[in-house]
BATOR-198229 format. One record per residue (C-alpha): residue number from 1; residue in three letters; x, y, z. Coordinates in nm, 2 decimals, padded with zeros to 4 digits, m for minus. Each point is the difference from the previous one (the first is absolute). Layout:
! BATOR-198229
(NUM; 'ALA'; (X; Y; Z)),
...
END
This chain:
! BATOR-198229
(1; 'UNK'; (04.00; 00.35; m02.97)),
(2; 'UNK'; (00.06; m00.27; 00.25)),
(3; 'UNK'; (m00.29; m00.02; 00.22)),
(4; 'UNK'; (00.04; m00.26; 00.34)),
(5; 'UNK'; (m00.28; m00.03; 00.25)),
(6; 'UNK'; (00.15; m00.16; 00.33)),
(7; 'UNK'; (m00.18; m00.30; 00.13)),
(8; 'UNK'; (m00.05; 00.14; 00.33)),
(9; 'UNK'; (m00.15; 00.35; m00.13)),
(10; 'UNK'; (m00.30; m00.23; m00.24)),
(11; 'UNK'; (m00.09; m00.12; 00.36)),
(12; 'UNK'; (00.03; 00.28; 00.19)),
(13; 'UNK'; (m00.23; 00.20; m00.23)),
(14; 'UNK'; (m00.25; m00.36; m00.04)),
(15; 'UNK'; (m00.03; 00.01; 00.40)),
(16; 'UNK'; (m00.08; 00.40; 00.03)),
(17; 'UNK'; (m00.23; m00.04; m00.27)),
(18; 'UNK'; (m00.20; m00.30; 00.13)),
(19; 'UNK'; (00.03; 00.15; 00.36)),
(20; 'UNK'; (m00.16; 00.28; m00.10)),
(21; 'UNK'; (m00.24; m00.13; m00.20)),
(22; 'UNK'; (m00.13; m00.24; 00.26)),
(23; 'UNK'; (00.02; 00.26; 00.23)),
(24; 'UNK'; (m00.25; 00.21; m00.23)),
(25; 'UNK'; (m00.24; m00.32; m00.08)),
(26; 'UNK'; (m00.05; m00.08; 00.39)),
(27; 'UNK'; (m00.03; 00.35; 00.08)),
(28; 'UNK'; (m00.25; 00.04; m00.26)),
(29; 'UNK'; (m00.22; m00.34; 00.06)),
(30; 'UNK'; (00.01; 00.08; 00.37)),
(31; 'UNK'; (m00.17; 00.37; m00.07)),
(32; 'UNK'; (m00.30; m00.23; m00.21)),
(33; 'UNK'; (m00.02; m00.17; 00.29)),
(34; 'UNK'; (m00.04; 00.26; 00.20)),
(35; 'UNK'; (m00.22; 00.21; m00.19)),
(36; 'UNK'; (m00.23; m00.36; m00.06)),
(37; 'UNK'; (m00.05; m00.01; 00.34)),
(38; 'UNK'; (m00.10; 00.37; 00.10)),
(39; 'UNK'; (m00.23; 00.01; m00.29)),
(40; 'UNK'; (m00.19; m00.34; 00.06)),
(41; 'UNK'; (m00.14; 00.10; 00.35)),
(42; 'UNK'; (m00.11; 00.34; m00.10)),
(43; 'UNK'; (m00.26; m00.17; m00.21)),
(44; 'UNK'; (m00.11; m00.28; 00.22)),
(45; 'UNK'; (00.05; 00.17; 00.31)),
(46; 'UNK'; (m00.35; 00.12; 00.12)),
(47; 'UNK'; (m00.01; 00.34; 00.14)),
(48; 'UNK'; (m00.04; 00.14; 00.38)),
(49; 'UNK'; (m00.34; 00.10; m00.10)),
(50; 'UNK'; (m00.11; m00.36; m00.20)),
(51; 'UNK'; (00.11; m00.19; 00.33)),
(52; 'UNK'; (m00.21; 00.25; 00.22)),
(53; 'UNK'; (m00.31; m00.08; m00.22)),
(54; 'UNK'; (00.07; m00.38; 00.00)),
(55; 'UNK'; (00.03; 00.02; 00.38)),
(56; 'UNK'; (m00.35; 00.17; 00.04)),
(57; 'UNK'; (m00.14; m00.25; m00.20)),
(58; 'UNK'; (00.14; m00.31; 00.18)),
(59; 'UNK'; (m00.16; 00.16; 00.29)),
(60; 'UNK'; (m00.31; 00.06; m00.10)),
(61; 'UNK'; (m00.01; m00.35; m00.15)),
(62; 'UNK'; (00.09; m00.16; 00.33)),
(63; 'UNK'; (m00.22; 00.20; 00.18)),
(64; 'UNK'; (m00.32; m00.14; m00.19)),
END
């Protein structure tokens, strides 16, 4: 069985490949990314409620 692989195929078939596969590790880094940032306010973020408190006590604190 004689078996030839064209030149031109071997890089057609390296360039889909690493196309694709960049495409999928930028796609997927970018999502971290993402997701990092919309989780890191959430827990450092203070709430509506924590920034009315804070604000009463400023007050109060000036006021004396």
């Amino acid at each position: 069985m004689d078996f030839k692989i064209d030149i031109r195929l071997m890089i057609l078939v390296f360039t889909v490949a690493a196309t694709l596969g960049g495409f999928y590790y930028t796609t997927q880094l970018r999502l971290d990314t993402i997701e990092a940032k919309l989780e890191a306010p959430a827990h450092d973020c203070p709430t509506k409620k924590q920034v009315q408190n804070l604000s009463k006590r400023v007050k109060r604190l000036e006021s004396k």
